[in-house]
RODO-2510 file (C-alpha; in nm, 4 decimals, decimal comma):
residues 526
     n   res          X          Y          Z
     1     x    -4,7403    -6,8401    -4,4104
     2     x    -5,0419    -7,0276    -4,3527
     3     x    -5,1822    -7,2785    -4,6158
     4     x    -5,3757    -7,0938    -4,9213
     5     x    -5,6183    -7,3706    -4,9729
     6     x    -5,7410    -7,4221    -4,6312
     7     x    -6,1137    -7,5045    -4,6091
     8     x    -6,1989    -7,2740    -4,3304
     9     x    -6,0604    -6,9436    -4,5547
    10     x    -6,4224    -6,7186    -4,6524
    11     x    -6,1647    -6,6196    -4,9935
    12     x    -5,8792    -6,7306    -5,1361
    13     x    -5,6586    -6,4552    -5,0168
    14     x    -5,3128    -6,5644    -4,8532
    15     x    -5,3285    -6,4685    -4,4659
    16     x    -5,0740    -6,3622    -4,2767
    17     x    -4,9134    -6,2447    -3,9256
    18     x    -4,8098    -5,9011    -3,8067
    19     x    -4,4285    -5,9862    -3,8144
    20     x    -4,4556    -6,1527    -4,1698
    21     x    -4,6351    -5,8515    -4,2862
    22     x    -4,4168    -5,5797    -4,1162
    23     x    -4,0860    -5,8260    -4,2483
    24     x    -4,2610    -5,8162    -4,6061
    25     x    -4,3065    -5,4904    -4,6203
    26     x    -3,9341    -5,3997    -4,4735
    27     x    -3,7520    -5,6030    -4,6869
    28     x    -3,9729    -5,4588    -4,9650
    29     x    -3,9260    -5,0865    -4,8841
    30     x    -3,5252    -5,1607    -4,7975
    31     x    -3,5177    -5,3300    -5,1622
    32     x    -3,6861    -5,0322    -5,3705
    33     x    -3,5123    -4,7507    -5,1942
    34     x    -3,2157    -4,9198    -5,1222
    35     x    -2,9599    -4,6075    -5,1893
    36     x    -3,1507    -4,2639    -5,1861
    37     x    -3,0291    -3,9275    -5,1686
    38     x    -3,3031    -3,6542    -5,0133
    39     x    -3,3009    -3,2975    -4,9571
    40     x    -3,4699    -3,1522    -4,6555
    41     x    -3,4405    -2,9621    -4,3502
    42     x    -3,2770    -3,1295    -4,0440
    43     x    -3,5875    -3,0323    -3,7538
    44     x    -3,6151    -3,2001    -3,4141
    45     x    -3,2376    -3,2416    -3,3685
    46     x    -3,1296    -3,2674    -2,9992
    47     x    -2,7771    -3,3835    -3,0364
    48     x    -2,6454    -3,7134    -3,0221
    49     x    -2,8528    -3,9846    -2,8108
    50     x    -2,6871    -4,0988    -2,4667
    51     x    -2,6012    -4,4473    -2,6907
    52     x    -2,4188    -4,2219    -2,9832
    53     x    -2,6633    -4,2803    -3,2493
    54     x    -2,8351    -3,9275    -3,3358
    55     x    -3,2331    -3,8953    -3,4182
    56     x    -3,4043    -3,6526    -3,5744
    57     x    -3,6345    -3,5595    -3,9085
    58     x    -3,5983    -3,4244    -4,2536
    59     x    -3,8674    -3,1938    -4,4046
    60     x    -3,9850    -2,9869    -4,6441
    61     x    -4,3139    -2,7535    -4,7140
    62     x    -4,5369    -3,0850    -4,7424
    63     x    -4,4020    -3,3991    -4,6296
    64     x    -4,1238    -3,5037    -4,3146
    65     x    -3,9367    -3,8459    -4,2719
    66     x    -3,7698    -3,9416    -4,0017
    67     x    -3,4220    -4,0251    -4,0073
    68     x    -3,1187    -4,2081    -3,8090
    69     x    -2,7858    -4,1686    -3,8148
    70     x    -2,6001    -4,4716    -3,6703
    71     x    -2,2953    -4,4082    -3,4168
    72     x    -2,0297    -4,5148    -3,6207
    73     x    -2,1379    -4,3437    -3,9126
    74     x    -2,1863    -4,0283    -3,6757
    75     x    -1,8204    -4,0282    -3,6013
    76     x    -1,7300    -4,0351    -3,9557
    77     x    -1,9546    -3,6858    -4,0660
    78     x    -1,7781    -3,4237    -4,2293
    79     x    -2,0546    -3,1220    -4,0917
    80     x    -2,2318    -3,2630    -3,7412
    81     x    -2,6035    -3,1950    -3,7640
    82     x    -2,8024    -2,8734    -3,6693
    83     x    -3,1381    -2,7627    -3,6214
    84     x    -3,2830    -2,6129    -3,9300
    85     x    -2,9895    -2,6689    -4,1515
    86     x    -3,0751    -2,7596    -4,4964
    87     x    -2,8991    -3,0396    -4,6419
    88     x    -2,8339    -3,3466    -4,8577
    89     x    -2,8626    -3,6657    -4,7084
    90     x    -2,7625    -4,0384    -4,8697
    91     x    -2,8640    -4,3385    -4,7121
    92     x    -3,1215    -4,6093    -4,7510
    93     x    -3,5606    -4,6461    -4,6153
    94     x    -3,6492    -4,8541    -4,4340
    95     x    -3,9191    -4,9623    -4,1532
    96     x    -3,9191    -5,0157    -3,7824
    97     x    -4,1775    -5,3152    -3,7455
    98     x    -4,2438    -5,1878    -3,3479
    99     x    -4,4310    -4,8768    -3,4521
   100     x    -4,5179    -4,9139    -3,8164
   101     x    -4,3047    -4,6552    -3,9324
   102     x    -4,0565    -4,5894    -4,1776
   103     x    -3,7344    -4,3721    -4,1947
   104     x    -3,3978    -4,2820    -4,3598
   105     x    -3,0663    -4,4342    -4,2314
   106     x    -2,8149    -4,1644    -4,2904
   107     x    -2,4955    -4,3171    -4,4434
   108     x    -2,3453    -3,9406    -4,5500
   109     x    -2,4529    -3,5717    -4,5209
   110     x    -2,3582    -3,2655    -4,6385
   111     x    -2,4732    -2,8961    -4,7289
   112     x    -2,7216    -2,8422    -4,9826
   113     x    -2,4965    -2,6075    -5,1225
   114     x    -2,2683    -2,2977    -5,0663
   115     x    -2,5727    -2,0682    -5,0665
   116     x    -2,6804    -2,2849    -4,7346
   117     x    -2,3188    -2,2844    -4,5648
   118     x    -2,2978    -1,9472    -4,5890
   119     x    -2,6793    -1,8762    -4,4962
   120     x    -2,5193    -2,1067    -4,2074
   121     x    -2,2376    -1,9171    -4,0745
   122     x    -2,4034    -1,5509    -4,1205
   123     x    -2,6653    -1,6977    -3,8648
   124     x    -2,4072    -1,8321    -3,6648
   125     x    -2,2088    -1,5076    -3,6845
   126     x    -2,4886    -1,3146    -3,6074
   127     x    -2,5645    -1,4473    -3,3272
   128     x    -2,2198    -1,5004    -3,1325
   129     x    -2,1373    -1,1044    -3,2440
   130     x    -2,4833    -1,0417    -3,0464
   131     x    -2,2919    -1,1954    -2,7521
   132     x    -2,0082    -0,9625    -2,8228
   133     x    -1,7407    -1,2525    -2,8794
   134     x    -1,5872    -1,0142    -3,2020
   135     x    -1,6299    -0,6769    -3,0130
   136     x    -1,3467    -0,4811    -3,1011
   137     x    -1,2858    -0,3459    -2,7454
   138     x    -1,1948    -0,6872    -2,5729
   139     x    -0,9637    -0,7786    -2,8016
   140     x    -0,5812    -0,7318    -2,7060
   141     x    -0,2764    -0,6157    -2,8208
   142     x     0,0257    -0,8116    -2,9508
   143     x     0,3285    -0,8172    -2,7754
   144     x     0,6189    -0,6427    -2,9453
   145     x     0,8974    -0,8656    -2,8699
   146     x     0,7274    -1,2143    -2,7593
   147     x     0,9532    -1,4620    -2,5776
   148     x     0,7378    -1,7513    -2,6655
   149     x     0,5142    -1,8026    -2,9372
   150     x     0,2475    -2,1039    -2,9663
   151     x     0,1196    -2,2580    -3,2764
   152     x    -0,2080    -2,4497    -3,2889
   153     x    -0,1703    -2,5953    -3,6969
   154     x    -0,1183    -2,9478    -3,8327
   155     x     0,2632    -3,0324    -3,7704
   156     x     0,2959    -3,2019    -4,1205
   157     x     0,1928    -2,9725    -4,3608
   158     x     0,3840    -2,7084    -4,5108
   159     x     0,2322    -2,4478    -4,2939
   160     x     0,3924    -2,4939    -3,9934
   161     x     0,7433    -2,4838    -4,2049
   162     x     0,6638    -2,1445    -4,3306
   163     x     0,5971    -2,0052    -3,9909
   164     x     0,9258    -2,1452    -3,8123
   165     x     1,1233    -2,0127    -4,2111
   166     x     0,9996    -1,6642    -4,1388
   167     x     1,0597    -1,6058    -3,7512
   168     x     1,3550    -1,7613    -3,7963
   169     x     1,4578    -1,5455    -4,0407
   170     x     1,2765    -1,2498    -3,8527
   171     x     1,3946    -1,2866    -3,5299
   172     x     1,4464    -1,6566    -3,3581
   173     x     1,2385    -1,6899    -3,0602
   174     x     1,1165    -2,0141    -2,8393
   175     x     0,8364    -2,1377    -3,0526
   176     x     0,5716    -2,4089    -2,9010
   177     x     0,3903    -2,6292    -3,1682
   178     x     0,0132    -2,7900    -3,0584
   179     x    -0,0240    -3,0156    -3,2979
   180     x    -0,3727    -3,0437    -3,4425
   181     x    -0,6252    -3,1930    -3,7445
   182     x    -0,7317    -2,9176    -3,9313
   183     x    -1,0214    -3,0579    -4,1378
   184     x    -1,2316    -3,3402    -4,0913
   185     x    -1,4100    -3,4704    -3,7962
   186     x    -1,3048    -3,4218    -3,4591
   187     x    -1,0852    -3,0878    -3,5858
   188     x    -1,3076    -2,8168    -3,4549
   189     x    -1,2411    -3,0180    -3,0537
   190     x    -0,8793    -3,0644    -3,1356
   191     x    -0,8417    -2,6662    -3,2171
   192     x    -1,0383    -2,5357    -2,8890
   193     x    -0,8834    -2,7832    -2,6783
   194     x    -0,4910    -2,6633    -2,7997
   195     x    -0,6041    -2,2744    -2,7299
   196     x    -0,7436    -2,3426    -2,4057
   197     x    -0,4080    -2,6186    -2,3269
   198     x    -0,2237    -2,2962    -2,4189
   199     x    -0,3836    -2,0617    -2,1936
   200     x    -0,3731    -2,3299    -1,8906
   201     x     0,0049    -2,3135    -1,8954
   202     x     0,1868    -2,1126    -1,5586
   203     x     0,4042    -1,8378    -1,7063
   204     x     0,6909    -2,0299    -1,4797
   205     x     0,6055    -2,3972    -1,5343
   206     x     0,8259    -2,6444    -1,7075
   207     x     0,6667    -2,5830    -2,0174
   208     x     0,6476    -2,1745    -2,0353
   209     x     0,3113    -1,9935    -2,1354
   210     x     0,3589    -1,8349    -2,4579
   211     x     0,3424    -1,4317    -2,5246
   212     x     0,1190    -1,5096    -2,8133
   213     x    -0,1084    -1,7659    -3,0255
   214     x    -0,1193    -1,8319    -3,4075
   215     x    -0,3798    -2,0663    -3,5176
   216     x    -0,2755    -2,1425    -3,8448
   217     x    -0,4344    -2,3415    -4,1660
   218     x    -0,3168    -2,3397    -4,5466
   219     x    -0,6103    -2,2062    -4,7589
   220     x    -0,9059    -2,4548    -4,8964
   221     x    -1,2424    -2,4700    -4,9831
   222     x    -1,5464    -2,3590    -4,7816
   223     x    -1,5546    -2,7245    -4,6330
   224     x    -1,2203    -2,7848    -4,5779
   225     x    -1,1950    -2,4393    -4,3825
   226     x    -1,5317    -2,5736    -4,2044
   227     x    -1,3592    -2,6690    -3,8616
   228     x    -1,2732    -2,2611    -3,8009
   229     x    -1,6473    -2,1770    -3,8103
   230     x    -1,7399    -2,4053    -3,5621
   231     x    -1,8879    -2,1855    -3,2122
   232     x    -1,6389    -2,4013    -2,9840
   233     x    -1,3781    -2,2482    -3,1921
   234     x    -1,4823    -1,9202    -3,1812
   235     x    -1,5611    -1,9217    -2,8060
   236     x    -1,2231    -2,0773    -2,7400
   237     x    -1,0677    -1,7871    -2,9430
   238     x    -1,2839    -1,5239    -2,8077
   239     x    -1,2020    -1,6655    -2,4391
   240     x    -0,8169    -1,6651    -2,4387
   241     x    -0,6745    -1,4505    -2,2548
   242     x    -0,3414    -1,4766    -2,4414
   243     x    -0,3065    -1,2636    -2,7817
   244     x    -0,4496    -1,4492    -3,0574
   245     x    -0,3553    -1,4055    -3,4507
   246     x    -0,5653    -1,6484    -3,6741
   247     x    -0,4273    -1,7049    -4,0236
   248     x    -0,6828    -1,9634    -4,1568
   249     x    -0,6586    -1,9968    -4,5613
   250     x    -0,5257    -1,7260    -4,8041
   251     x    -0,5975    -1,3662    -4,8009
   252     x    -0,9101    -1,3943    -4,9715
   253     x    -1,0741    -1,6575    -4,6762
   254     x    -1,2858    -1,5555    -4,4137
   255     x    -1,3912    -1,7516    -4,1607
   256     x    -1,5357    -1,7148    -3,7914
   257     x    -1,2567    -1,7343    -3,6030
   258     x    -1,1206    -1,4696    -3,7935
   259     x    -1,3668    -1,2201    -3,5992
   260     x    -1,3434    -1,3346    -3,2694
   261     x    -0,9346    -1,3588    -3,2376
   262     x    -0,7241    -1,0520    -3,1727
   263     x    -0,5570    -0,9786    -3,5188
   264     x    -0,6341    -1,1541    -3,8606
   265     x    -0,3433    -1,2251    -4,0884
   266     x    -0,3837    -1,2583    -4,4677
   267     x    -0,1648    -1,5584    -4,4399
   268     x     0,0491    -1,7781    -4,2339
   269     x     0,3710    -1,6306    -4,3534
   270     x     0,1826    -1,2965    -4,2373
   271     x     0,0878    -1,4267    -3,8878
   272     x     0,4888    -1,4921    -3,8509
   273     x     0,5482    -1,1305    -3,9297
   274     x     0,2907    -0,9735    -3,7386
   275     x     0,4082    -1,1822    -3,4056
   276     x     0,7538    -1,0860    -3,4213
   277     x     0,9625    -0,7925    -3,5543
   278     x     1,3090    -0,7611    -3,7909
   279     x     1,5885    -0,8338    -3,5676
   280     x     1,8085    -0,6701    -3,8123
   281     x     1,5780    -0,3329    -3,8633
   282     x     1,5456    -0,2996    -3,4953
   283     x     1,9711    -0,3589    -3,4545
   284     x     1,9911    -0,0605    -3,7187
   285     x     1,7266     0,1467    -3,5621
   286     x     1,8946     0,1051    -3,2314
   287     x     2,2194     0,1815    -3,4069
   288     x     2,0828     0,5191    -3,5022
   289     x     1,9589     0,6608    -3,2389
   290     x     2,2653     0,5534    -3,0417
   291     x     2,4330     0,7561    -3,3273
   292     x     2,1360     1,0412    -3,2456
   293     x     2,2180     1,0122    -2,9107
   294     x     2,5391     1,0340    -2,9249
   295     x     2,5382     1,3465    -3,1253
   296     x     2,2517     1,5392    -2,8984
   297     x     2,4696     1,4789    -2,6072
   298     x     2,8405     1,6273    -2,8321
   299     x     2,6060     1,9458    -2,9396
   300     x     2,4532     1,9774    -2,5835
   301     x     2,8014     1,9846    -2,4327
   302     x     2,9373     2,1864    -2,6515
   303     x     2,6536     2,4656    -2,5813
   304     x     2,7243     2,4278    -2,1851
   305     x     3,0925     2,4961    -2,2220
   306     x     2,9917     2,7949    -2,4386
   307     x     2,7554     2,9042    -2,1839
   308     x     3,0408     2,8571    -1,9225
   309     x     3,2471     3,0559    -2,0976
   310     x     3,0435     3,2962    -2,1202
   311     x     2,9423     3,3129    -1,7746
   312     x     3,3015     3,3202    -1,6515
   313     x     3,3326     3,6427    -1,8642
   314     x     3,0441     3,7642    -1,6769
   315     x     3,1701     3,6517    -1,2982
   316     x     3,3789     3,9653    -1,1311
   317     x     3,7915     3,8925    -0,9906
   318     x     3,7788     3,7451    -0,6814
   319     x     3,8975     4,1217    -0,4956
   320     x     3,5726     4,2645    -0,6434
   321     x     3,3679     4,0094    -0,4681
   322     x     3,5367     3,9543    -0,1680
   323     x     3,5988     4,4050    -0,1070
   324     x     3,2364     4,4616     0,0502
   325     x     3,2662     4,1998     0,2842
   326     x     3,6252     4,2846     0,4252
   327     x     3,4977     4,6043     0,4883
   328     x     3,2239     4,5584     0,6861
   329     x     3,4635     4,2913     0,8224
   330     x     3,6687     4,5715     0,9614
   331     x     3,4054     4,7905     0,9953
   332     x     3,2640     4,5361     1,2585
   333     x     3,5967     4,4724     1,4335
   334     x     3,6504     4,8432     1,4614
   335     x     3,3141     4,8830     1,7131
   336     x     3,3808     4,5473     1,8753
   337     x     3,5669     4,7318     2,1387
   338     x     3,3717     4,9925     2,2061
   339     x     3,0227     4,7437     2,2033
   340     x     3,2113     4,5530     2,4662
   341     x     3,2625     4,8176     2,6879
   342     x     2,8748     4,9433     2,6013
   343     x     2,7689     4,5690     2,6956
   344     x     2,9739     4,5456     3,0180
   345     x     2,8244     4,9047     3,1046
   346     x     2,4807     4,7954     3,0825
   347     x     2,5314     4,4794     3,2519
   348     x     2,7001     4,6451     3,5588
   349     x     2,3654     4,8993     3,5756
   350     x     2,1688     4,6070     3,5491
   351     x     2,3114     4,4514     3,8328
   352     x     2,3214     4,7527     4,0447
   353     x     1,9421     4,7870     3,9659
   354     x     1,8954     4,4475     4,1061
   355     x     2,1237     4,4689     4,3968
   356     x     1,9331     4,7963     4,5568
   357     x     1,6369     4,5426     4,6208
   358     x     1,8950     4,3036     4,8253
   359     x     1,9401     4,5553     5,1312
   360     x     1,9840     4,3504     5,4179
   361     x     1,8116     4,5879     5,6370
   362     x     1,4922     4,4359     5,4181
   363     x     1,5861     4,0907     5,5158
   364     x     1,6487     4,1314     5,8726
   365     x     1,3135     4,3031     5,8821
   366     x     1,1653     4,0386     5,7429
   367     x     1,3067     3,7572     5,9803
   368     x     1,2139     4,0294     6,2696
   369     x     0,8592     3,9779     6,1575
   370     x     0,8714     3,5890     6,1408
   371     x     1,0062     3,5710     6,4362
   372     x     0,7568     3,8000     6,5942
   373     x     0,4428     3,5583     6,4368
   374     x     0,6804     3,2659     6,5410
   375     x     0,6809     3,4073     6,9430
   376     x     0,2646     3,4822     6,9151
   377     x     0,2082     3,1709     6,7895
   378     x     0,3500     2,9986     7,0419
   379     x     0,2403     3,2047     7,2769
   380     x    -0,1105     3,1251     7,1554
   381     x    -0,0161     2,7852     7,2082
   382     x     0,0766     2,7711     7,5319
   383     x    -0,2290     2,9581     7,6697
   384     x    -0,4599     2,6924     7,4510
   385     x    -0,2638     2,4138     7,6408
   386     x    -0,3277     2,5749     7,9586
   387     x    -0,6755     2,6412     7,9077
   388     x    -0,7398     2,2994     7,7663
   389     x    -0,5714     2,1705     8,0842
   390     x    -0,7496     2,3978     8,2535
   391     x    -1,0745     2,2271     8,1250
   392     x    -0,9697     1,9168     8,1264
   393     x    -0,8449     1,9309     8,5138
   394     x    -1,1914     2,0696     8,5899
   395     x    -1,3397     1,8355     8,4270
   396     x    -1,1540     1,5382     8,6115
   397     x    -1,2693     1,6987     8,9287
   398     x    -1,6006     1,7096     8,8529
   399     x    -1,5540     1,3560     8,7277
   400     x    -1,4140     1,2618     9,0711
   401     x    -1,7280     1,3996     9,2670
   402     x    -1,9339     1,2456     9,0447
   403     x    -1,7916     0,9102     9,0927
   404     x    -1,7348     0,9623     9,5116
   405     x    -2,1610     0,9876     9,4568
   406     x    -2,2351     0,7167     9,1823
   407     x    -2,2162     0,3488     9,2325
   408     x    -1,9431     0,1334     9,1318
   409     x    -2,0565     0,0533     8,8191
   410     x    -1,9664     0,3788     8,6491
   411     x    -1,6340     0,3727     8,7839
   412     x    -1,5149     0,1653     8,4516
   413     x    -1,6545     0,4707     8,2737
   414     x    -1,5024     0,7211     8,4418
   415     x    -1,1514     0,5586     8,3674
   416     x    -1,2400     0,5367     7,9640
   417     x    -1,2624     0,9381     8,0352
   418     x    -0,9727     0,9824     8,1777
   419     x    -0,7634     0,7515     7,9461
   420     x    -0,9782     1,0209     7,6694
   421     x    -0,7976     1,2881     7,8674
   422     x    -0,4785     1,1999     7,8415
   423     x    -0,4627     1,0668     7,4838
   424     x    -0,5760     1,4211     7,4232
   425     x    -0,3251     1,5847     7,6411
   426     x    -0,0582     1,3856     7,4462
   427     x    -0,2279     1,4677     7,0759
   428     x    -0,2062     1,8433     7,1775
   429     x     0,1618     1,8234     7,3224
   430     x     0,2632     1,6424     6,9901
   431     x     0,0775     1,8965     6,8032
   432     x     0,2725     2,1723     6,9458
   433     x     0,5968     1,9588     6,9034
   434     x     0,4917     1,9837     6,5560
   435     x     0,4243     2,3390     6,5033
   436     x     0,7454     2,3899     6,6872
   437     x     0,9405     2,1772     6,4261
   438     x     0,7768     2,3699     6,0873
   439     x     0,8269     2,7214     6,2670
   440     x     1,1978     2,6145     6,3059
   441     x     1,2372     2,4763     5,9855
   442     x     1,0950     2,7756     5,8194
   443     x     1,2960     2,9886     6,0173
   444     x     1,6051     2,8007     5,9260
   445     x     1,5165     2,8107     5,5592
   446     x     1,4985     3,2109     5,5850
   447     x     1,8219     3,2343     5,7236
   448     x     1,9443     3,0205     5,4165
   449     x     1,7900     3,2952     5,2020
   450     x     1,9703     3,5736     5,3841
   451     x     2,2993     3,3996     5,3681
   452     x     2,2510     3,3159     4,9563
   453     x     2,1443     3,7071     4,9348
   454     x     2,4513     3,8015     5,1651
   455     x     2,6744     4,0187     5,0263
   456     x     2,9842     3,8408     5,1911
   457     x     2,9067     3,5578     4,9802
   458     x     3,0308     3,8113     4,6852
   459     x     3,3487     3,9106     4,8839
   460     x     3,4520     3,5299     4,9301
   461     x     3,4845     3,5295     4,5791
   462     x     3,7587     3,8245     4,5597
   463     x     3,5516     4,1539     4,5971
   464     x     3,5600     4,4287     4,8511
   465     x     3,3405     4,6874     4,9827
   466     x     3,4788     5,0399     5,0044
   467     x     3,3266     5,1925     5,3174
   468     x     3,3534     5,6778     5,3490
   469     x     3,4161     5,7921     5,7336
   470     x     3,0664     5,7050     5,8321
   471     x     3,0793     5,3836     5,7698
   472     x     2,8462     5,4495     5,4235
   473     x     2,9183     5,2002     5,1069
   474     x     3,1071     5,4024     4,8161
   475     x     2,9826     5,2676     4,4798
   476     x     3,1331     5,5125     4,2738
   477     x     3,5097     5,7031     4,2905
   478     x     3,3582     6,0534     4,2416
   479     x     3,1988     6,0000     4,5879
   480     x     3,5778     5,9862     4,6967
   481     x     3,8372     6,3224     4,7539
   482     x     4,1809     6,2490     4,7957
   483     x     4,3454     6,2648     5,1675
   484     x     4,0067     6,0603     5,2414
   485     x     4,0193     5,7994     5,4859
   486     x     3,8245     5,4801     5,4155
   487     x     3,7491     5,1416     5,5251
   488     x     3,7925     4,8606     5,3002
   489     x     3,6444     4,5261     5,3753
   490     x     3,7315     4,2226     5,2492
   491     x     3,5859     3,8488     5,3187
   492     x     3,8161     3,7731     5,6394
   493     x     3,8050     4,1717     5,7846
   494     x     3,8279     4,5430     5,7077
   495     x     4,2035     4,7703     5,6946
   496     x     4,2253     5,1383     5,6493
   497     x     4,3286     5,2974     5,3889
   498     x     4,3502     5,6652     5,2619
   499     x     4,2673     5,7662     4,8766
   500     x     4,5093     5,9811     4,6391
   501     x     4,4346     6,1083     4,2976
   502     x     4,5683     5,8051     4,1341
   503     x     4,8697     5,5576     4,1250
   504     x     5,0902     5,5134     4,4073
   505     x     4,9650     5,6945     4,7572
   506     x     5,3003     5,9261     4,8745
   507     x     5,5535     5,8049     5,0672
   508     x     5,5822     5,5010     4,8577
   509     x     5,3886     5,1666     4,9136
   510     x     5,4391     5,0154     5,2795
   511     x     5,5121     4,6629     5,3368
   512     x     5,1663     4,5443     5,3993
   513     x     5,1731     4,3314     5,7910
   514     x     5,1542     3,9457     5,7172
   515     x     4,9004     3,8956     6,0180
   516     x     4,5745     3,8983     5,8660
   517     x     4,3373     4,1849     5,9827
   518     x     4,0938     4,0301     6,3028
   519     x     3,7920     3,9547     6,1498
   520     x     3,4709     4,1633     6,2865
   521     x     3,2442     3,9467     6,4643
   522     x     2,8840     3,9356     6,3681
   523     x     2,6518     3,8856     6,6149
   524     x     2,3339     3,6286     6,6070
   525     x     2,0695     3,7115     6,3948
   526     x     1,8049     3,5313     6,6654
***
């Protein structure tokens, strides 16, 4: 402060410098309105500031101040901040000297009110159901019989007891506990975080995935049950992927989470029911339909044997059904005879057909004919290699005079003809050689044929042909009258012989001579 009585002051007012003034004035404002409480709308809020501390305004219809919530007090908030939330703020004024302004430092905050909670969370609500988070088609179905069952609740309170009492006393499965604050700062994280840890679990890891969640709270008031209405909550709820039961308060408590998870239970106790069934109802109701079981299968084997029965009463003796087929048993064996003889009938007259187109007359007129093309053709060919040496000896003559009159020179010519000549000569005597071989081999291949087609072939094989006076086959015995001589011919030769009307010819049978019979000679078919 600079002197009040100095001479070169135009009044007698005290004079001062910014930073006394702006100091005054702090230490004045920080004095009068050293413990305030204000009501206003939070506006401007943008989350906490990259240092912790959080800055934003509080307003109403005529007036806005700003305010500042410190980091360490920020940490310590029972409700974070949001934008337009109406609330009640404690705290003290005071100035910031760098911009002549002055503000509210935010010691504690809370809801103006129920009214302005609730007015809260039906926004909130409102808005997350427009995202479909609490549609009822995503959400799942329990399991019926859970292996593992998680638990996201605080492990000291007396919730967490009266889960594990009642599936215990249900029916004792694995159960996982997350333990988790479930009011107070910090509780809304905690929460999300364990459904989210839950959901990250392999269904074969060391720790095993459980079948289905409870997040679990004893009841409260609308504060304490604040943490379940936070949107990280919900979304984490809405988001797992593993059935989700929320049993937050008593029956009468409703809170966010409630919507988005999978089932709502009235209570915690409830939750443990709902996740599990009675051991003991399930042993009885097995027990009974064993028992149901049992008895369908007594009554439904009692009906087939009646049916048997009945059926067997039905059924003809064994005679009855086995008389129509013996008879047409012996019905069939009774023509089998005769349908042999029928069969061996037709096949004979089937081969007698065939064997009238096997004359050998036709064959040996055939081979006459080959061997007449075989004798023109090579007549043919001998008067083409006469002519052609004909030609060719004419033209070596007249290939001689010409050289006796031309010069030398074409005498080196002439020989490249008549080395022409003879390689020709040669190509026509191997040609012939040629035709020579194929007409033999042809004509060897048709006497193959007539040999194959030969009837001695069938003699060899222990037939004979049966031959009247002139020397005529006999196919047939009527041809024959007794007294008859015939000729019988066998594969090595023909014998006499004279017919009778059947058996023994008279006189007794002769010794038959040892000496084989001289076989006829047939001459050359070429």
């Amino acid at each position: 402060m600079s002197n009040l009585f100095d001479s070169d002051s135009p009044t007698n007012l005290a004079e001062y410098s910014v930073s006394e003034l702006s100091g005054s004035i702090k230490r004045t404002m920080e004095t009068a309105f050293d413990q305030v409480r204000v009501r206003g709308e939070i506006s401007g809020y943008r989350g906490p500031h990259s240092s912790g501390h959080a800055y934003f305004a509080l307003k109403d219809d005529r007036a806005r101040i700003d305010a500042v919530i410190w980091k360490g007090t920020f940490s310590r908030l029972k409700f974070r901040p949001e934008e337009g939330m109406e609330v009640i703020a404690t705290g003290k004024v005071t100035t910031f000297p760098g911009s002549s302004k002055y503000q509210i430092v935010i010691e504690t905050l809370e809801p103006a009110g129920a009214g302005a909670l609730m007015a809260l969370i039906e926004e909130r609500k409102r808005r997350l159901g427009a995202e479909g988070l609490f549609d009822t088609a995503r959400k799942k179905r329990l399991p019926f019989m859970p292996h593992v069952i998680g638990v996201v609740t605080s492990p000291t309170g007396a919730v967490i007891r009266d889960i594990l009492h009642r599936i215990s006393d249900r029916f004792p499965v694995h159960v996982l506990v997350w333990p988790v604050k479930v009011q107070g700062e910090g509780s809304g994280e905690e929460v999300a975080n364990a459904i989210r840890g839950f959901n990250a679990l392999e269904p074969a890891g060391a720790v095993p995935r459980p079948d289905v969640l409870i997040v679990a709270r004893g009841g409260g008031s609308l504060e304490d049950l604040w943490s379940f209405n936070d949107e990280i909550v919900v979304r984490a709820a809405a988001e797992s992927r593993i059935p989700l039961i929320s049993a937050v308060g008593h029956e009468t408590d409703w809170t966010l989470i409630d919507y988005a998870a999978d089932v709502r239970a009235p209570t915690p106790t409830g939750a443990a029911e709902m996740a599990v069934p009675v051991k003991a109802e399930l042993e009885a109701q097995a027990a009974a339909l064993a028992a149901r079981l049992q008895g369908c299968m007594n009554r439904q084997m009692d009906q087939r044997r009646q049916s048997v029965r009945s059926l067997m009463r039905a059924l003809p003796s064994l005679d009855q059904l086995l008389a129509l087929p013996r008879r047409r048993f012996d019905e069939a064996a009774a023509g089998l005879g005769r349908g042999l003889e029928l069969n061996t009938i037709n096949k004979r007259r089937g081969f007698e057909r065939v064997a009238m187109h096997l004359r050998p007359d036709l064959l040996s007129g055939r081979i006459a004919e080959r061997r007449q093309t075989l004798n023109e053709r090579m007549v043919r060919a001998e008067r083409m290699v006469e002519r052609l040496i004909d030609r060719s000896t004419s033209r070596v003559e007249r290939a001689e005079a010409i050289l006796a009159s031309l010069p030398a020179r074409l005498k080196a010519q002439t020989d490249r003809s008549r080395e022409r000549l003879g390689n020709l000569s040669r190509h026509a005597d191997t040609a012939i050689r040629h035709q020579l071989t194929r007409a033999r081999a042809e004509l060897s291949a048709q006497d193959r044929v007539l040999q194959s087609l030969s009837y001695k072939n069938v003699l060899k094989r222990g037939y004979a042909v049966i031959r009247d006076e002139d020397n005529k086959p006999v196919s047939q015995a009527a041809a024959l009258s007794a007294g008859m001589g015939i000729a019988i011919e066998f594969a090595d030769g023909r014998v006499g012989a004279m017919t009778t009307e059947g058996g023994i010819p008279p006189g007794g049978a002769k010794k038959r001579s040892t000496k084989p019979a001289e076989p006829t000679k047939q001459g050359s078919l070429f």
